[in-house]
SEPA-814643 format. One record per residue: residue number from 0; residue in three letters; x, y, z of N, C-alpha, C in turn. Coordinates in nm, 2 decimals. Atoms other than C-alpha are relative to their C-alpha. Example, Ala and Ser with C-alpha at 12.3 -4.5 7.8 and 13.67 -1.06 7.14 Angstrom:
<nodes>
<node 0 ALA <0.09 -0.12 0.00> <1.23 -0.45 0.78> <0.09 0.12 0.00>>,
<node 1 SER <-0.09 -0.11 0.00> <1.37 -0.11 0.71> <-0.08 0.11 0.08>>,
</nodes>
This chain:
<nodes>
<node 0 UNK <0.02 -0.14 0.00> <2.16 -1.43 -1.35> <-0.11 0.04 0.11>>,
<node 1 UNK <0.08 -0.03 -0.12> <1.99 -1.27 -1.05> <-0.07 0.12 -0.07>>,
<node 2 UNK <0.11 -0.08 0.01> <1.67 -1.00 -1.09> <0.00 0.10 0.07>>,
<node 3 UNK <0.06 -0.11 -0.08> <1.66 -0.66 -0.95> <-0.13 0.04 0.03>>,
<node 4 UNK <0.16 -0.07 -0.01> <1.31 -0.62 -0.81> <-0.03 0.14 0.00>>,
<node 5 UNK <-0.01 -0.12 0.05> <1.39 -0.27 -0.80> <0.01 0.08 -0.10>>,
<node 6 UNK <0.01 -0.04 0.14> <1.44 -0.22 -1.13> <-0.11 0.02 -0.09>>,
<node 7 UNK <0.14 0.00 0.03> <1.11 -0.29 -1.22> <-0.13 0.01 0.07>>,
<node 8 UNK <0.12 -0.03 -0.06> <0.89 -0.14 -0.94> <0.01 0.16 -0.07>>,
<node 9 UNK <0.08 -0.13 0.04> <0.69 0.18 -1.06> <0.07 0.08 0.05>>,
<node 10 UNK <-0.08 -0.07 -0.10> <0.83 0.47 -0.97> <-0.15 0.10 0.06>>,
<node 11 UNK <0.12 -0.09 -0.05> <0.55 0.68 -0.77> <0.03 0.13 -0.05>>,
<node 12 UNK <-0.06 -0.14 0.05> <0.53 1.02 -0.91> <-0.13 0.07 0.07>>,
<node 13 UNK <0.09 -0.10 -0.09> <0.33 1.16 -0.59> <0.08 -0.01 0.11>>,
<node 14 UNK <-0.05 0.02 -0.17> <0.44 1.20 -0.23> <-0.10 0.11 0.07>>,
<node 15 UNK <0.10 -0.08 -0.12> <0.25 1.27 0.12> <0.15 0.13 0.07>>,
<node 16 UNK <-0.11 -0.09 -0.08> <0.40 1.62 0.24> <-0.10 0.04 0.08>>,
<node 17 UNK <0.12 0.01 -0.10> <0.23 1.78 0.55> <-0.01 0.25 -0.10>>,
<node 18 UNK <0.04 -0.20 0.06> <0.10 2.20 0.41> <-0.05 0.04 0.16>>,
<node 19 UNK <0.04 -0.12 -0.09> <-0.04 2.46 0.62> <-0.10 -0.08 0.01>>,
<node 20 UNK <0.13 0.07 -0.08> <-0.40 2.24 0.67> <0.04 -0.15 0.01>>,
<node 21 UNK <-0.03 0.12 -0.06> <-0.24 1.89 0.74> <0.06 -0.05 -0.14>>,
<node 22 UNK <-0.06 0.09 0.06> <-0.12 1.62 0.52> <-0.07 0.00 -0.15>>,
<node 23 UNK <0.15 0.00 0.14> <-0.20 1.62 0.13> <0.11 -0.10 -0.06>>,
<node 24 UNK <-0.07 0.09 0.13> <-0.07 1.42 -0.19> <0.05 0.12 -0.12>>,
<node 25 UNK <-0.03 -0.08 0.10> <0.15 1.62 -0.41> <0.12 -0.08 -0.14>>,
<node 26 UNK <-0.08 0.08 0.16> <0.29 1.55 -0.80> <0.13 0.04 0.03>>,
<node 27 UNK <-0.14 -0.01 0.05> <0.64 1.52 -0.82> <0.03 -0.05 -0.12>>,
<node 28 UNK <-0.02 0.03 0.13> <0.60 1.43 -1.17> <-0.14 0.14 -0.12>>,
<node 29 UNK <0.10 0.01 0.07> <0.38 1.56 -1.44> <-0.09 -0.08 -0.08>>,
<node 30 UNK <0.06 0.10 0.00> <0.08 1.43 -1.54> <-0.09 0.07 -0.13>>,
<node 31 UNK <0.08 -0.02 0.13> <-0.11 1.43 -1.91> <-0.14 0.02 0.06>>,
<node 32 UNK <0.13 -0.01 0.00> <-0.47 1.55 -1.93> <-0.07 -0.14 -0.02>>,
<node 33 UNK <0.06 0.16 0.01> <-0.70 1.23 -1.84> <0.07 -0.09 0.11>>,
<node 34 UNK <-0.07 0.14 0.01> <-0.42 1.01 -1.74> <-0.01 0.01 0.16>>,
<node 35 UNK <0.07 0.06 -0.08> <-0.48 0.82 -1.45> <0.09 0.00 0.10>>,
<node 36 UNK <-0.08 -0.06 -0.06> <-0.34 0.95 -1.13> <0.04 -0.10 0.14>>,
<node 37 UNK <0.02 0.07 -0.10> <-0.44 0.73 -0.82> <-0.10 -0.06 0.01>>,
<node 38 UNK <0.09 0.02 -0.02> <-0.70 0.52 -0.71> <-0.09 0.02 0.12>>,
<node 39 UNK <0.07 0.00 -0.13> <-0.97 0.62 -0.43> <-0.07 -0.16 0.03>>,
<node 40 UNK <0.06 0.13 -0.03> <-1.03 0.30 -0.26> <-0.05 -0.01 0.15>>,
<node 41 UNK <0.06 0.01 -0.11> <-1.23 0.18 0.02> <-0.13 -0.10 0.04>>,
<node 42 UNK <0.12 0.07 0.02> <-1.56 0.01 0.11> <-0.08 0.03 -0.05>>,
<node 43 UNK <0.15 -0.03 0.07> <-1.88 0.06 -0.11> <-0.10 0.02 0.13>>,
<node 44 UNK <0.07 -0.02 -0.08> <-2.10 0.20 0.14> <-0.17 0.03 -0.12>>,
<node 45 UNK <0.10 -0.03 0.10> <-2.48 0.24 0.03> <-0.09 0.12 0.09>>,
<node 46 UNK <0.05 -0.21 -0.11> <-2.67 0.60 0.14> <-0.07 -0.06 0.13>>,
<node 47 UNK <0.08 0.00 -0.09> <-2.88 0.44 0.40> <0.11 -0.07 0.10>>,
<node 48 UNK <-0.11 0.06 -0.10> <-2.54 0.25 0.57> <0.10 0.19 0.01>>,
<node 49 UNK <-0.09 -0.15 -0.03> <-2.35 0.60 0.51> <-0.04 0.13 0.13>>,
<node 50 UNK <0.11 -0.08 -0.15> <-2.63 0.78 0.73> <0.04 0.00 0.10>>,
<node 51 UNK <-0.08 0.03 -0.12> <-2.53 0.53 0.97> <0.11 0.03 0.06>>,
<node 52 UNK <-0.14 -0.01 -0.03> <-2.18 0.54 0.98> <0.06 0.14 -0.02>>,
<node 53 UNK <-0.09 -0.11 0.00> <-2.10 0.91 0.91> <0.06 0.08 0.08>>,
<node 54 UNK <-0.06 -0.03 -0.11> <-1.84 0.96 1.14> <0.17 0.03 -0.06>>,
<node 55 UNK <-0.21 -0.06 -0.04> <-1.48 1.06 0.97> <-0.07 0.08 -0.14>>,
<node 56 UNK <0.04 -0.12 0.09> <-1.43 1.30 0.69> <0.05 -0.06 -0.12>>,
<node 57 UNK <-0.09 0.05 0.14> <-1.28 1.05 0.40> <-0.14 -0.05 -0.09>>,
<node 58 UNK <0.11 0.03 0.08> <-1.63 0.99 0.24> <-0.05 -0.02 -0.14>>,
<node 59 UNK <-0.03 -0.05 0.13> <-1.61 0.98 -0.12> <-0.17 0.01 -0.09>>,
<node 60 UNK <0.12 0.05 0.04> <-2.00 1.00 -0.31> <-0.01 0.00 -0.12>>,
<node 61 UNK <-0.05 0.04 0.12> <-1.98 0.84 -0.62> <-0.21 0.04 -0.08>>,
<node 62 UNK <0.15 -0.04 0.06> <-2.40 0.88 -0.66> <-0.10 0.03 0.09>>,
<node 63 UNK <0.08 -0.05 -0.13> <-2.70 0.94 -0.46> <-0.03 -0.08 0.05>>,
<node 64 UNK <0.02 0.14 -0.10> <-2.71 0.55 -0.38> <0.16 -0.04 0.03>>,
<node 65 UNK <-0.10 0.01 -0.06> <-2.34 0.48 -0.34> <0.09 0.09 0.08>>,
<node 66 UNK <-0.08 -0.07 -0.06> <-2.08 0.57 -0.11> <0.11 -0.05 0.01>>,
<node 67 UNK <-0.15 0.07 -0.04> <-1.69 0.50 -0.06> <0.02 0.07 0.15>>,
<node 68 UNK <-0.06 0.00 -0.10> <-1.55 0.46 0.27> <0.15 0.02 0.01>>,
<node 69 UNK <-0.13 0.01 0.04> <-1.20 0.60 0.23> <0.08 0.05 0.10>>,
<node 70 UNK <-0.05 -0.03 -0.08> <-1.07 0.61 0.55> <0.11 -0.05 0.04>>,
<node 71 UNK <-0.07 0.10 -0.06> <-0.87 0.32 0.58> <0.16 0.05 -0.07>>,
<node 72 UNK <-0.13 -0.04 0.00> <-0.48 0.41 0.64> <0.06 0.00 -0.16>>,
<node 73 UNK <-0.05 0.09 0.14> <-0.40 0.19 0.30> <-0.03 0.11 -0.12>>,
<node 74 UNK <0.06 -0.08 0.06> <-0.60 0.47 0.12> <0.03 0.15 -0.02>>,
<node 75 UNK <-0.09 -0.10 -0.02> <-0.34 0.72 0.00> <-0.09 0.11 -0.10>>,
<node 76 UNK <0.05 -0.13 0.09> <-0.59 0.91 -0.22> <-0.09 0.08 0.08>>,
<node 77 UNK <0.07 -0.09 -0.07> <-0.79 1.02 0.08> <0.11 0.15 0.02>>,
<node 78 UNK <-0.10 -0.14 -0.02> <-0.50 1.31 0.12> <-0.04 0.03 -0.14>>,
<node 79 UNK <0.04 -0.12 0.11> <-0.61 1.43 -0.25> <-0.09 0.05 0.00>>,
<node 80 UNK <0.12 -0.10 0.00> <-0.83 1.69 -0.35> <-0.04 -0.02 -0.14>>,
<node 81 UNK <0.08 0.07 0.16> <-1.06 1.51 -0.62> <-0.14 0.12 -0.06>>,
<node 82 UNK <0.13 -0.06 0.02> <-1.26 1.74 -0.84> <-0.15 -0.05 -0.03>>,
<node 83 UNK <0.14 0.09 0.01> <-1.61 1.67 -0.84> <-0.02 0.00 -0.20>>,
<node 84 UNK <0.02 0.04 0.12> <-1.70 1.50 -1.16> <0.06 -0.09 -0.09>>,
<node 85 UNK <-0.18 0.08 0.15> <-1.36 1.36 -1.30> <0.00 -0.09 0.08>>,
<node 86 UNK <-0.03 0.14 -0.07> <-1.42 0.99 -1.12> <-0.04 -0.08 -0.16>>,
<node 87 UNK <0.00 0.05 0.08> <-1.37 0.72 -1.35> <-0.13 -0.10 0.00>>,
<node 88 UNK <0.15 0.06 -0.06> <-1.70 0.49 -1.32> <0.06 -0.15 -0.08>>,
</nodes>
């Protein structure tokens, strides 16, 4: 008996479309209060390296000593619009 890998990959319930200000992340599903939508990932920057480096606009500020670097291509939650406060810690 052979395995459909496609049978058992996730199904994404977002996609990148481009709007009127550039590229964003939109639900094609709905989604419960809370439940866990995407992850912002990137490098842990710390405020005194961020100083340095503040040069693109994917910056994410998790506190007044960390920082994420969420620039990198891989990082499909830089296109959402995260409200401030609702990060999971």
């Amino acid at each position: 008996m052979q395995i459909n890998p496609k049978k058992f990959k996730k199904k994404k319930r977002y996609s990148v479309k481009r709007s009127g200000s550039g590229l964003g992340l939109f639900a094609v599903d709905f989604f419960k209060k809370g439940e866990f939508v995407i992850e912002y990932a990137g490098e842990m920057l710390t405020a005194k390296e961020f100083d340095e480096r503040n040069n693109n606009k994917y910056f994410f500020e998790i506190d007044s000593h960390w920082v994420v670097d969420g620039s990198s291509r891989k990082n499909m939650a830089r296109l959402s619009i995260i409200p401030a406060g609702r990060i999971a810690k």
